[in-house]
C-alpha positions in Angstrom: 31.4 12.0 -98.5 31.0 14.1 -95.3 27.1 14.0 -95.9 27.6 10.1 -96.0 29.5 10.2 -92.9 26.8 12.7 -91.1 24.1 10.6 -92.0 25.5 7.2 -91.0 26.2 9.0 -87.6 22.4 10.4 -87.6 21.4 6.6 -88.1 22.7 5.3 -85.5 20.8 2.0 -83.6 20.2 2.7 -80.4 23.2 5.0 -79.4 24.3 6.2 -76.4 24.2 10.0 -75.5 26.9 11.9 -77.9 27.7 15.0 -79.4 29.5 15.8 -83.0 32.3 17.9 -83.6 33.9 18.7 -86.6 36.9 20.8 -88.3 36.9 21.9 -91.9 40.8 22.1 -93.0 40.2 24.7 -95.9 36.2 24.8 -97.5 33.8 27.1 -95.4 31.1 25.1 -97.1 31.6 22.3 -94.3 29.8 24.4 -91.9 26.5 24.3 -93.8 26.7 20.7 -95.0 27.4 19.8 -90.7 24.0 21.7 -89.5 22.0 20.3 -91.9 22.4 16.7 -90.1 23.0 18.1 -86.5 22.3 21.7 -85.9 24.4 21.3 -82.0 27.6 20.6 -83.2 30.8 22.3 -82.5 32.3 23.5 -85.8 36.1 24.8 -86.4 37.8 26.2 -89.0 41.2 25.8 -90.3 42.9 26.3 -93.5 46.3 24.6 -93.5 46.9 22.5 -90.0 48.3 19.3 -90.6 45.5 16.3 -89.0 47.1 16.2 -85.8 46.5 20.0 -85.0 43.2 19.8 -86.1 41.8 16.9 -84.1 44.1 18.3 -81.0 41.6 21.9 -81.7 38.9 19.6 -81.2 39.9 17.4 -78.6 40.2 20.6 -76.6 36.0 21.4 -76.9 34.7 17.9 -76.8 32.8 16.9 -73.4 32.4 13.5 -74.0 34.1 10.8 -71.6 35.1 8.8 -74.6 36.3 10.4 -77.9 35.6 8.5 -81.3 37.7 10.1 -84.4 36.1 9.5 -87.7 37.5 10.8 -91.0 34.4 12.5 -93.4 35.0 9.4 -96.1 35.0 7.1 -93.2 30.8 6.4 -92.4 30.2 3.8 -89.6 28.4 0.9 -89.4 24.3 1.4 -88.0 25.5 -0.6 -84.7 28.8 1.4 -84.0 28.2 3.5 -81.3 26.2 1.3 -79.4 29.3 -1.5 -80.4 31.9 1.2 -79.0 29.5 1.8 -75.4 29.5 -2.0 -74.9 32.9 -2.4 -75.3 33.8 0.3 -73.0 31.3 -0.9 -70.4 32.6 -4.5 -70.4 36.3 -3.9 -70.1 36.9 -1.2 -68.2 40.5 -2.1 -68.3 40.7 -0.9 -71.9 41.1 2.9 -72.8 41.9 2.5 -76.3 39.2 0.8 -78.9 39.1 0.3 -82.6 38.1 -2.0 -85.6 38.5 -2.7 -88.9 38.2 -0.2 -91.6 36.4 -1.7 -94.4 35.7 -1.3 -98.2 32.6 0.4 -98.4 30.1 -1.9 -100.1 29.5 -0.7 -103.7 32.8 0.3 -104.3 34.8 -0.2 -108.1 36.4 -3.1 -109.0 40.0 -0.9 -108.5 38.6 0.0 -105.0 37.5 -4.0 -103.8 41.3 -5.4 -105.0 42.8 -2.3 -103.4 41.3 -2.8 -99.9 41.9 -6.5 -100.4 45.6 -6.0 -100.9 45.9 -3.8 -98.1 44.1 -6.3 -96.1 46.8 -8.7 -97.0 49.4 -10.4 -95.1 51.9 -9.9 -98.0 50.6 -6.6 -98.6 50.1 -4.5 -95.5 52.3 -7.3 -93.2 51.0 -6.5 -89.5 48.7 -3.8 -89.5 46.5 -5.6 -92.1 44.2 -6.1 -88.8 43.2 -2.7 -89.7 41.8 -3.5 -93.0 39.7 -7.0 -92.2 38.2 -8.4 -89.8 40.4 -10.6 -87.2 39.9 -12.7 -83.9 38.9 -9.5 -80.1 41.3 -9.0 -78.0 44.3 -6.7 -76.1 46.4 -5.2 -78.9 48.7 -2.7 -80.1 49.0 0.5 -82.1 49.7 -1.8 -85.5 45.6 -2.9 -85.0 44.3 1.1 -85.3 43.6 3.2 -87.7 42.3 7.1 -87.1 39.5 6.6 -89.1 38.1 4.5 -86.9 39.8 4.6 -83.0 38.1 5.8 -79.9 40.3 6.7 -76.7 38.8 7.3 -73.3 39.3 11.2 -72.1 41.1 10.3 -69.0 44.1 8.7 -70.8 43.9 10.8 -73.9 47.4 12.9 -74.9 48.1 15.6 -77.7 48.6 14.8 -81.1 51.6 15.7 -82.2 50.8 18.3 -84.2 53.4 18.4 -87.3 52.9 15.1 -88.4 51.9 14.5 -92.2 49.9 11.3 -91.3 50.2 8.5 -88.8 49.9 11.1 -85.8 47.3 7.6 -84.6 50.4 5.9 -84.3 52.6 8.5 -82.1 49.8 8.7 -80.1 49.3 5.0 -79.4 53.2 4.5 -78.8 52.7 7.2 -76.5 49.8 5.2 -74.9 51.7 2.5 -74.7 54.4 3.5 -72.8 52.2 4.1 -69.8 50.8 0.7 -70.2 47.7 1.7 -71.5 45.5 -1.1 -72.2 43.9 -1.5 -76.3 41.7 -3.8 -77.7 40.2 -4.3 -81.0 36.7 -5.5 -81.9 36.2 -6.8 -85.8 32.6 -5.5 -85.2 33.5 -2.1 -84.4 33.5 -1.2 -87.9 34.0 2.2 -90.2 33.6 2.2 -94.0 36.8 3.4 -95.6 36.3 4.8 -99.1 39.5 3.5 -101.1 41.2 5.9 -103.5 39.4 5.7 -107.0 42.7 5.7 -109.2 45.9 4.8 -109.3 47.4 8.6 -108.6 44.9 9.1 -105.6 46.3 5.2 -103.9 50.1 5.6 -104.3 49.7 9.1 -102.7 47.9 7.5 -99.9 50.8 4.9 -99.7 53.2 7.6 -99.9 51.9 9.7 -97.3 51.5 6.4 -95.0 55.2 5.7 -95.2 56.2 9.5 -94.7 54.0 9.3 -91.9 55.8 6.5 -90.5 59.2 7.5 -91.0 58.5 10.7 -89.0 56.8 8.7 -86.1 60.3 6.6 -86.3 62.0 9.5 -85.7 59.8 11.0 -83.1 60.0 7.1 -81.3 62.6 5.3 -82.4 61.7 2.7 -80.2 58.8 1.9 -82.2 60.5 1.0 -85.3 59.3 -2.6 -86.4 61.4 -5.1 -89.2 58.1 -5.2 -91.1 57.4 -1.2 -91.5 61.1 -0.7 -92.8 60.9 -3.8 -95.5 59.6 -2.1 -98.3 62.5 0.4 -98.0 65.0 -1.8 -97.8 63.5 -4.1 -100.8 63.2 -0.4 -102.4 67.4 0.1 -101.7 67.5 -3.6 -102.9 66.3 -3.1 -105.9 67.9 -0.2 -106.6 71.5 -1.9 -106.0 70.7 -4.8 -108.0 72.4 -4.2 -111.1 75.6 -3.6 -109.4 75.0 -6.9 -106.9 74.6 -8.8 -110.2 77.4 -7.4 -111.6 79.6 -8.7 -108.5 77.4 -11.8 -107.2 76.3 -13.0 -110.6 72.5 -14.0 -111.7 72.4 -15.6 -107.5 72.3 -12.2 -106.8 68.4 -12.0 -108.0 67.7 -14.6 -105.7 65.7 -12.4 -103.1 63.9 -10.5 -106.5 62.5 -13.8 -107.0 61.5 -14.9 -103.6 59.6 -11.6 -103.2 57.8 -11.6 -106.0 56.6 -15.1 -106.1 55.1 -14.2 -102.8 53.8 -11.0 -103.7 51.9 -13.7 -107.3 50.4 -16.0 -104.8 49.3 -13.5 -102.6 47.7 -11.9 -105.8 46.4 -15.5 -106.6 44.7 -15.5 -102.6 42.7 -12.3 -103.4 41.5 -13.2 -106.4 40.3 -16.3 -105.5 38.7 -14.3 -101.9 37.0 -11.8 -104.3 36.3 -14.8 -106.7 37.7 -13.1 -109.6 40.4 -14.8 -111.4 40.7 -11.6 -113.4 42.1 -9.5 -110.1 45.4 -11.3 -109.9 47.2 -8.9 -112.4 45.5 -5.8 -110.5 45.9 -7.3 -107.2 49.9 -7.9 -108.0 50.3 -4.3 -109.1 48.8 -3.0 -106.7 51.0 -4.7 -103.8 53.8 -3.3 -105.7 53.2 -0.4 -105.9 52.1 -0.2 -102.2 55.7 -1.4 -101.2 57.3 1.0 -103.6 55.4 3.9 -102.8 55.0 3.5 -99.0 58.9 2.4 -98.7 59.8 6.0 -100.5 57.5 7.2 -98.1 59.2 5.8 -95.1 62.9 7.3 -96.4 61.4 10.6 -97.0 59.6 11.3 -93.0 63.1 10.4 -92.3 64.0 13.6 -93.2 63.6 16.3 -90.4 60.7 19.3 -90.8 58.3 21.1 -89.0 55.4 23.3 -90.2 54.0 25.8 -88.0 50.3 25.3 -86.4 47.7 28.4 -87.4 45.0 29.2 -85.0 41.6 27.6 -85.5 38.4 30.2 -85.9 35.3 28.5 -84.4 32.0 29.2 -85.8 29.2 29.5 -83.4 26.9 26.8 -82.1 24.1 26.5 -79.8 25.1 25.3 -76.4 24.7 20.9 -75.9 22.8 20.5 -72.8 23.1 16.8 -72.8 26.5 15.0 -71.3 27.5 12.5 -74.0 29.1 9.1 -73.6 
């Protein structure tokens, strides 16, 4: 996947200026796999930061005036770069850009439904913008996603460095309290490789929600209805015997509701991806998101910290162009 990503960078369409840097979390093997697509590049090595800390190490060497984060199963579209130089050019009031993160094309049956659910309104509720394409304009930290977000140096602010995912979103509601201007662009767009089975997706999901909860905690401020629904349909659900016991059979009332949105939902993907036969997957899928991710959420709630180790940098031949 990190050759993928390399390569997609190498073929770029008419880019601007730029310069790659990149930090292996754990396999020395990175190092060689990076200099066979760009010799120049600024290589770190770390073997148990969290994803904050690492991008935060690399944040720290880039010279470029606007700072594009890509995950290695995250390859771009040809026209990115140049997509990402336009947009900065034309609204100069903007310091934060981003786009879509889409399913790669090729991808498994399990992979398609999986990006469609999280693409969904019933599925992914508000930051679904980060998994499909919707209408340009001024937005907010539910339209990014790290795999695909670009911030201009001058407004740029730490990571904070402990978080097990979501550090994006700290950062962005960070952002936003200075009245830092965002906008998304559907064309701006990274290919987002989708967890292959069901073990690798509700991990994902679980990490998500964890993610959130400790951003929660870090800004309370930023806490949304939507991102605390799945745990508190997970606490329903959990209480339902004993609310049926007391309220009678009216007390599955809101069971119902739920998932007859969560089977026409299902029915609204398989119909997009013109495969009856993806309801089932589709319906399992969003439930499991919601369980997984809401679990998620209850858990970051939790207060911990892990300690940041120091980064060891592997040599590289000095850039002598100033990239975009």
């Amino acid at each position: 996947m990190l050759h993928d990503c390399l390569r997609s960078i190498e073929d770029q369409v008419d880019p601007p200026a730029y310069e790659v840097l990149v930090c292996s979390d754990g396999d020395h093997d990175v190092e060689a796999a990076v200099r066979e697509h760009f010799p120049d590049a600024v290589v770190g090595f770390v073997s148990t930061a969290l994803p904050g800390a690492a991008r935060n190490l690399l944040v720290d060497r880039a010279r470029g005036e606007l700072l594009l984060f890509l995950d290695d199963d995250a390859p771009l579209r040809p026209d990115a770069l140049r997509r990402l130089d336009e947009l900065a050019t034309t609204h100069p009031e903007a310091a934060v850009f981003g786009g879509p993160n889409d399913t790669p094309p090729g991808a498994s049956r399990f992979q398609a439904v999986q990006g469609a659910v999280l693409a969904s309104l019933v599925g992914s509720g508000p930051v679904r913008r980060r998994y499909g394409a919707h209408p340009p304009g001024h937005a907010d930290e539910r339209f990014f996603i790290l795999c695909n977000l670009a911030v201009r140096r001058s407004v740029m602010v730490p990571f904070v460095d402990d978080l097990v995912c979501a550090e994006e979103n700290a950062m962005l509601t960070e952002l936003a309290r200075k009245h830092v201007v965002m906008f998304y662009d559907p064309d701006l767009v990274a290919y987002h490789e989708r967890r292959p089975t069901w073990r690798g997706f509700v991990t994902q999901m679980h990490k998500y929600g964890r993610g959130r909860g400790q951003v929660t905690l870090l800004h309370p401020s930023s806490l949304r209805p939507a991102f605390v629904a799945p745990s508190a349909l997970l606490a329903y659900v959990a209480a339902s015997p004993l609310l049926t016991l007391w309220l009678g059979p009216v007390a599955l009332a809101p069971l119902a509701v739920y998932l007859a949105c969560v089977g026409l939902s299902s029915l609204v993907i398989a119909r997009t991806l013109r495969a009856l036969s993806a309801a089932p997957l589709a319906f399992a899928l969003t439930v499991a998101l919601h369980h997984w991710y809401g679990a998620g959420v209850l858990r970051g709630l939790v207060p911990s910290r892990r300690s940041v180790p120091a980064l060891e940098w592997l040599d590289r031949p000095e850039a002598t162009t100033a990239p975009r």
